[in-house]
C-alpha positions in Angstrom: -14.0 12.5 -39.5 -10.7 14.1 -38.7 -12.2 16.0 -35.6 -13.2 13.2 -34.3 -10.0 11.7 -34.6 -8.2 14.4 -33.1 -10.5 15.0 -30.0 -10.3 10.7 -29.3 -6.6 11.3 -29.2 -6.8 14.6 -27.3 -8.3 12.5 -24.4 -6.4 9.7 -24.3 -3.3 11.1 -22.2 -5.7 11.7 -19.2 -6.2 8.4 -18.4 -2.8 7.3 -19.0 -1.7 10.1 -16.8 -4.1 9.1 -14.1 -2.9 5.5 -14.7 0.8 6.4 -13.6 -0.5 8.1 -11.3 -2.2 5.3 -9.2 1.0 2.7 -10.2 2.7 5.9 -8.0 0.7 6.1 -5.1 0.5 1.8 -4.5 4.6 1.7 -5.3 4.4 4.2 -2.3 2.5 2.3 0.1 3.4 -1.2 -0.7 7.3 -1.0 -1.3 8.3 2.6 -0.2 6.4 3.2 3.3 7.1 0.0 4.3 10.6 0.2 3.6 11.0 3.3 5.7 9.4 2.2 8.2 11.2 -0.6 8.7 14.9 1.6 8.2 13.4 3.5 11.4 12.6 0.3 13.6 16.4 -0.4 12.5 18.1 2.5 13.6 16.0 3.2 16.5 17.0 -0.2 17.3 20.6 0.2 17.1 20.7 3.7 18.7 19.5 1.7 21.8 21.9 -1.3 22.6 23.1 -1.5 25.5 25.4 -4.0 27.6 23.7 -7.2 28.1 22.1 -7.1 24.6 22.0 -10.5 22.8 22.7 -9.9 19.4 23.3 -11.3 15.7 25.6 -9.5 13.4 24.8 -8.9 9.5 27.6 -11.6 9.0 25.4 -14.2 11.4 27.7 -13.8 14.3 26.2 -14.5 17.6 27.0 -12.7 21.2 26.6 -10.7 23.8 27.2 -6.8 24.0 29.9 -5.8 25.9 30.3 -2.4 25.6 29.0 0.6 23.4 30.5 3.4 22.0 28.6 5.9 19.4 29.2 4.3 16.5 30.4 0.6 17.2 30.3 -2.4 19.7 31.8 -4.8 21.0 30.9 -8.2 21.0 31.6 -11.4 23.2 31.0 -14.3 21.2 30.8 -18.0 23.2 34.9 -18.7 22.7 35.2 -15.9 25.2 36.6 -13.4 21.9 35.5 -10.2 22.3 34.7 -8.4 18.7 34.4 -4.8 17.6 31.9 -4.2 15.1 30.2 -1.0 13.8 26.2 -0.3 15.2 25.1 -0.9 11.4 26.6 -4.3 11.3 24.2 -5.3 14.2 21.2 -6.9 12.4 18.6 -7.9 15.3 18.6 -8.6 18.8 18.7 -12.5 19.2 16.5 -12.6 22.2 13.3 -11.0 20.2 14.3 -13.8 17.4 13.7 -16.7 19.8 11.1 -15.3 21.3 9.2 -14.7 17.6 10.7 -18.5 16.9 8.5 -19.7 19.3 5.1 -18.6 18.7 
């Protein structure tokens, strides 16, 4: 009887391992990949603004890009103000937002 006991619980930690295992690999492709991915689309983004670029801010401002420097912009919101901000407070370009608005 105690063989049997001790070979049942011998086994068990396979399955558990293979269990952590899988919770692993779809954390990686649901929330991890993704993630990246999208970190990429963000910096290639903000590497390549240029003057004429219609843009919102992380803090919701809205403007125009007036001029680019490596690592800020400036920013000429409707009042005619023109605003400094760094390239990682740029959040999206607010042409592409109208344009995904609309379909």
């Amino acid at each position: 009887m105690k063989m049997y006991l001790l070979a049942a619980q011998e086994q068990s930690i396979v399955p558990t391992l293979v269990m952590f295992g899988g919770i692993f690999v779809v954390m990686y492709f649901f929330m991890i990949r993704p993630q990246q991915k999208k970190q990429k689309e963000a910096r290639k983004f903000r590497d390549n603004l240029k003057e004429g670029d219609n843009v919102i801010t992380i803090g919701g401002v809205h403007g125009k890009v007036s001029d680019v420097s490596d690592s800020s912009v400036v920013v000429i919101v409707e009042s005619g103000a023109k605003l400094r901000f760094e390239k990682s407070a740029v959040a999206q370009n607010a042409d592409g937002q109208l344009a995904n608005q609309a379909k």
